[in-house]
N, C-alpha and C positions, 0 to 999 in steps of 0.2 A: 186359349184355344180348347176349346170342352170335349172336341172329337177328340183330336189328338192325345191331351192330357199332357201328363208324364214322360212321353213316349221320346219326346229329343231330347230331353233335361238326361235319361240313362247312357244312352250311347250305347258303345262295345264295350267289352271287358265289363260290363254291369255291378260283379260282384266289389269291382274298388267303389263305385258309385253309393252303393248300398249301405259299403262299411263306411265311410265320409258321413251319408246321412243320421247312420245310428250314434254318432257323438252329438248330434243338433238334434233329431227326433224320438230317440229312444231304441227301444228293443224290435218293438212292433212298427210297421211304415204300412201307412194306406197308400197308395198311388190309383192314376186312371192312366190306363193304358190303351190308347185307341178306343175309349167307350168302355173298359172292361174293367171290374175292380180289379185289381194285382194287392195281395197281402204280401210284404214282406217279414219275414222272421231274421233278426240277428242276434238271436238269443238260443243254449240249446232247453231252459226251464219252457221256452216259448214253444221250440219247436218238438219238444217229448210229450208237454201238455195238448198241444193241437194232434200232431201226427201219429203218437203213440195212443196216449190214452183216450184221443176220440177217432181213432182210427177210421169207425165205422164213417163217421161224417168226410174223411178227408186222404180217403185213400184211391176215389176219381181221379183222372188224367183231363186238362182242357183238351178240348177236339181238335187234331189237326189232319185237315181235310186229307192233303196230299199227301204227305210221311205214313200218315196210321191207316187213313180209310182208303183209296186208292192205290198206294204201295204195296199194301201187305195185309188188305181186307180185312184190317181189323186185329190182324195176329201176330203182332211183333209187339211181342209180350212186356218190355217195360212202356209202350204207349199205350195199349190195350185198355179200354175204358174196367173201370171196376165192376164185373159183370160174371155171369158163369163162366163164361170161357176162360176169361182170365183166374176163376178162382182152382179150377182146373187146371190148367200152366202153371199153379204158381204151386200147387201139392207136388204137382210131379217131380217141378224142380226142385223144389225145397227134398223130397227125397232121395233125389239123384245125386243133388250137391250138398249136401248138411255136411258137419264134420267126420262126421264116419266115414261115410262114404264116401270123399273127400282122395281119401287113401289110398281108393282105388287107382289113384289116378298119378300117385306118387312116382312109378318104374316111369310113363310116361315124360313126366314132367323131368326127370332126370335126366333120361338121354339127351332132352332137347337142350338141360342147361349146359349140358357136354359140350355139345353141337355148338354151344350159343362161344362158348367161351373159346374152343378149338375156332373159331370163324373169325373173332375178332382178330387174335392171334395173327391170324394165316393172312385177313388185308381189313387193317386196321380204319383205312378210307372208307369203306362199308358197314360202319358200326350201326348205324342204323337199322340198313335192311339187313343184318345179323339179328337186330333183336325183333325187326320183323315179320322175320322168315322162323326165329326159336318160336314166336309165340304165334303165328297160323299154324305151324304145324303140331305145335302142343295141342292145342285146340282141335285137332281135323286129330289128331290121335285119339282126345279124350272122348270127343262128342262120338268119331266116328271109326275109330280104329283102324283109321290110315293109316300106313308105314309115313315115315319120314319125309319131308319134302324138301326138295334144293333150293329153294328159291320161289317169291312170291308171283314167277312169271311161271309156275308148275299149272295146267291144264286143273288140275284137280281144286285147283284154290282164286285159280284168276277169277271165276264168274263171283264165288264168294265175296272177293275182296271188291268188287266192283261193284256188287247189290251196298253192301255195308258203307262206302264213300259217297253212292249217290241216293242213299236214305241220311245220311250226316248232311250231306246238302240242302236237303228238301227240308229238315227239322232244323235249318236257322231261322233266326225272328227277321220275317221280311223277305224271304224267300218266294214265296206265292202270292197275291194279290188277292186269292179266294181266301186264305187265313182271316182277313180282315171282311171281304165281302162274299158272305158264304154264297147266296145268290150264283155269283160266276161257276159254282160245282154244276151248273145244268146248261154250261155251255156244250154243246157238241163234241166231241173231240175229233173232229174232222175239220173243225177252224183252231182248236185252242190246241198247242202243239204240246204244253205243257201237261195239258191233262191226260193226249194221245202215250206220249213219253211214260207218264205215270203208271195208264193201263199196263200198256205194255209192256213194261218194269212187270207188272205185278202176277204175270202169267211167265214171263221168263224165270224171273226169279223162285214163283210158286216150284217152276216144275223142275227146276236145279236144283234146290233144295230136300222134295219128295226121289230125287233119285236119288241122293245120297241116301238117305233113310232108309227107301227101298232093297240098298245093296246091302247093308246092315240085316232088315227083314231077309235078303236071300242066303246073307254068308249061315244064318240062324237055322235057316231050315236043312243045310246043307253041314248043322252038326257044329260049326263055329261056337265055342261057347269063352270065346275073349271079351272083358270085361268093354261096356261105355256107355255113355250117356245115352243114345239112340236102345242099346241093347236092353239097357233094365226099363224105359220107357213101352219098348218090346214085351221084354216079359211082364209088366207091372197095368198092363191098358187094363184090364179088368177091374184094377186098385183106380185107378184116375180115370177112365172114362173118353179119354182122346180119342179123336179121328186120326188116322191116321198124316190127314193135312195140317191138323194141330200140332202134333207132335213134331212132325217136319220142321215147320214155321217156328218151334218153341227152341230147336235143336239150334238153327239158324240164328235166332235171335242170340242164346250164349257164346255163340262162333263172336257175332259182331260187336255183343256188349262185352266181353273179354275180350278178344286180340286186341282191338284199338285203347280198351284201355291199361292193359297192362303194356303194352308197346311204349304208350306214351309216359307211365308210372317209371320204367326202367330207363326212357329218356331223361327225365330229372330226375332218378336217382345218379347217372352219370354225369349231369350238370351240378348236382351237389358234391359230387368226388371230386371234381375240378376246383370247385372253389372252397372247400373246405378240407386239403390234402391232409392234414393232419388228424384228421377222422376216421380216413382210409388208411391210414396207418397205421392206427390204436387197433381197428376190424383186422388189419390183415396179420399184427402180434398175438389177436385173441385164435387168430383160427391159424395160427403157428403153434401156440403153445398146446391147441387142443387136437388138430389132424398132423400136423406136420407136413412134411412136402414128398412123402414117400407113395402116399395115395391120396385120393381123390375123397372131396370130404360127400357126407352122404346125410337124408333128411335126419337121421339118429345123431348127428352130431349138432343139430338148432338146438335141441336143449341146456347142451354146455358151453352154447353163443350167447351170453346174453344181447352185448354189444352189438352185436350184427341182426339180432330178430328187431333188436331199438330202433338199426339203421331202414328196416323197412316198416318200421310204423311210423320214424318221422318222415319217410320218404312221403309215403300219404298222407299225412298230417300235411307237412309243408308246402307241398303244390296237389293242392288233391285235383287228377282231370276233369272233375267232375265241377266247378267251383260255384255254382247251386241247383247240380244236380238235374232232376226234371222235375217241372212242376207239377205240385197235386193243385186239385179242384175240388172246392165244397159241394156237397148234395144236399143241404138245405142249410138255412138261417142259423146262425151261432153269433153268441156271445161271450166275447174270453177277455176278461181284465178291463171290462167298461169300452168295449171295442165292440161293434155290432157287423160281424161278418155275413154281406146276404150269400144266399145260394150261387153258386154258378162261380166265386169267387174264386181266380188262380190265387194258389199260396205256394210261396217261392222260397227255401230255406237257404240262405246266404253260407253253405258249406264253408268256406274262405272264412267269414268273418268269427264263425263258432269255432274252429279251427286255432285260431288266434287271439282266443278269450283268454286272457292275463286270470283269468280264475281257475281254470285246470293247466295253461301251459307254463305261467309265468310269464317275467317281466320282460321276458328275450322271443318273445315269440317269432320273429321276422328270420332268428337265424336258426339255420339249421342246428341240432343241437341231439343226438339219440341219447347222451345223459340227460337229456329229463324225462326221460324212462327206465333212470335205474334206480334204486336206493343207496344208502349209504357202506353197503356191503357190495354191488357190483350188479345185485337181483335186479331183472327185468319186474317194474312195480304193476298191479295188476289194472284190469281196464277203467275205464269211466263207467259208471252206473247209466246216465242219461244217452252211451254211445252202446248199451247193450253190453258192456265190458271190451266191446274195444277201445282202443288207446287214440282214439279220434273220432272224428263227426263224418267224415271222408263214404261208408258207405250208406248214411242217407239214415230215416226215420220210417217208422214203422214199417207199414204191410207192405209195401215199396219199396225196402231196404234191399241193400243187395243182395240178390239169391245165391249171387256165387262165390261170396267173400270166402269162404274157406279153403277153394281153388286157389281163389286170387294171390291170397297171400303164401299158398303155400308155393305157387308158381315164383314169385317174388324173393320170396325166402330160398329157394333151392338154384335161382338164374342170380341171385348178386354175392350166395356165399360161394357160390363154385369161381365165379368172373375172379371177385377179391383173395380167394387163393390161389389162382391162376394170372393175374394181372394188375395192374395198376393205369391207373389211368390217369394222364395227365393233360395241362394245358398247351395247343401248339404255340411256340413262339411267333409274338409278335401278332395275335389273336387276344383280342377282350373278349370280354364274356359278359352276357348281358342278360341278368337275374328277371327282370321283368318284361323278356320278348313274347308275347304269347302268339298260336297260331290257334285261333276257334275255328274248329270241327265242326261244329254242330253239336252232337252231343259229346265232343272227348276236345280239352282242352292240352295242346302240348308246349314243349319251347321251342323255338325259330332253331332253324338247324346250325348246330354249330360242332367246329371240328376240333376231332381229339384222338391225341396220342397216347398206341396202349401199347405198352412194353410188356416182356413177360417178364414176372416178380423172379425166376430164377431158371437156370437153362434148361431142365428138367422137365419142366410144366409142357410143353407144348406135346414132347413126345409122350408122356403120361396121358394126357387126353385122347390123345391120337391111339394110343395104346386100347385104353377105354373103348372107346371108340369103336374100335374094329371086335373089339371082345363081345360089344353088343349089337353086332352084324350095321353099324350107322353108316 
């Protein structure tokens, strides 16, 4: 079938498909995909040598009509074709969010792990929209220096959370019918309801977005000088060059590529405390012996974690949400390893499979495992070279990698050390657990929901948060 190609042979969940072929075909896989070259990469020498070091050729996005160009005109910055705009986006944020200035954002990120771990605590059945609710509102702190929010049913976050679910929709394979038959973009949209839908997403959404920003721009002239994302965008537009709509739209876009995936990152990390209780028990002796249970541990105390900073690099190593990411697109004719790549080429890196290379992780890869990140003294060992020095493949290859990895993990690192001194988390009786349920998003991959029992590690804990808590007006 020549149109077709490829395209029923992959199915869902892709990334196991992928890895299966790379033991019969190698590192590198050509495929046809509906008409379209598809490269796959399950190699990280394959994907540092294409993404990294020819960046320039392979740091394009393929077109998707409805999600990138109709939704969000072009300005939802990780589909953003490779262009000025987007090279603008990607300065501003790389300044906002680098590791420096990363720090700014630390008091915020704390309260919310307060927050996160006081919630479970108080109704356990809700762990979910607990970790929910911790990371929209971290997010609506960071970007926009919102006070706190109760719940993801808060006015100030619903439009949010409702743009970000139904652009995950529209960015699955197979979703629109114009994806494959670009022609249907100049149907009317006074017959085609999908495209009317789209517009109109793209003017609601625009002008929801520009009011946050804008309230940002008035608390500033009005003397505000609290730090956030939106703020140094503010003060910084002379340095990058933004419209004021870009900036908006770039703001937006960190709201949606963070919450959903660190929500879903802290989902299997709670699915790995379940099934590997002896792990969360090694974590909750190491930050016994280093805070104690008299106070509340703080980001000064990850450095004398080793164990616990392990447990959120294999958290992303092991189920990264991302499980290959989003695709780049070639801008002209290459040739890598006797392989002749034409133009126009999606190239898709099988995150998952590099992930679980028996060459950086060892012979155990499937199981969760954060001693293979330590040495033989206790030391957290340093990153991969081909991962930029981190300790996985999880945020992606070159110019495309993740811009806010240093949020990420620090949000990560500050919501599982406070949880594991504050609780424990078990399995409910007479409940299985099921390591490979997945639920695709679109772009954020999570686990099927499953329920779990949190106890507090000792009677103290709850009223010390709570304590916390009120000290810093929560």
């Amino acid at each position: 079938m020549p149109i077709i190609g490829n395209a029923l042979q992959v199915g869902a969940l892709p990334w196991f498909k992928f890895s299966a072929w790379r033991k019969t075909y190698g590192d590198i896989l050509y495929l046809n995909m509906l008409g379209r070259p598809v490269i796959i990469l399950n190699s990280a020498k394959a994907a540092g040598d294409l993404l990294e070091r020819r960046s320039a050729i392979y740091s394009d996005r393929p077109r998707l009509i409805v999600a990138s160009e109709m939704m969000t005109g072009g300005l939802f910055f990780p589909l953003t074709p490779y262009n000025e705009t987007w090279r603008r986006m990607r300065k501003a944020a790389h300044e906002a969010l680098n590791k420096g200035a990363a720090k700014d954002f630390m008091e915020y990120q704390t309260s919310e792990a307060l927050l996160l771990a006081r919630g479970m605590l108080q109704s356990s059945a809700n762990w979910e929209k607990q970790m929910a609710r911790a990371t929209a509102s971290m997010m609506m702190s960071c970007l926009y220096n919102e006070s706190s929010i109760s719940s993801e049913d808060d006015p100030r976050i619903r439009d949010v959370i409702d743009f970000v679910r139904r652009l995950g929709r529209a960015s699955l394979p197979g979703a629109h019918w114009v994806e494959v038959i670009p022609w249907m973009r100049y149907i009317p949209s006074r017959v085609a309801a999908w495209k009317r839908s789209a517009l109109d997403g793209r003017k609601k959404d625009g002008s929801m977005l520009l009011r946050l920003y804008t309230r940002v721009e008035n608390n500033i002239a009005t003397g505000d000088e609290r730090g956030s994302f939106c703020a140094t965008l503010i003060r910084d537009v002379d340095r990058h060059g933004m419209s004021a709509e870009e900036s908006s739209w770039l703001a937006g876009t960190i709201f949606a590529a963070g919450s959903d995936s660190t929500t879903a990152t802290m989902a299997w990390w709670a699915l790995a405390m379940l099934t590997y209780p002896d792990i969360q028990k090694r974590a909750q002796e190491e930050i016994d012996s280093v805070v104690g249970r008299t106070r509340l541990p703080t980001f000064a105390d990850l450095s004398h974690l080793p164990y616990v900073r392990a447990i959120v690099q294999e958290t992303l190593r092991w189920r990264p949400v991302g499980p290959i990411g989003i695709p780049h697109r070639s801008v002209q004719d290459d040739t890598y390893e006797g392989y002749f790549i034409p133009k126009g080429s999606i190239v898709i890196t099988n995150l998952w499979e590099l992930n679980r290379d028996t060459e950086f992780f060892g012979p155990d890869p499937d199981r969760f495992n954060p001693a293979r990140y330590l040495d033989e003294k206790g030391c957290l060992i340093s990153g991969l070279v081909e991962a930029k020095d981190d300790a996985h493949f999880s945020f992606g290859f070159g110019r495309r990698g993740c811009v806010g990895k240093h949020v990420a993990v620090n949000t990560l690192s500050i919501e599982i050390m406070t949880c594991l001194w504050a609780l424990s988390l078990a399995k409910v009786k007479g409940r299985d657990l099921d390591l490979d349920s997945y639920v695709d998003d679109g772009l954020i991959v999570r686990p099927k929901h499953f329920q779990v029992n949190v106890q507090p590690r000792f009677p103290e804990a709850l009223a010390l948060l709570s304590q916390e808590c009120e000290l810093r007006g929560l």
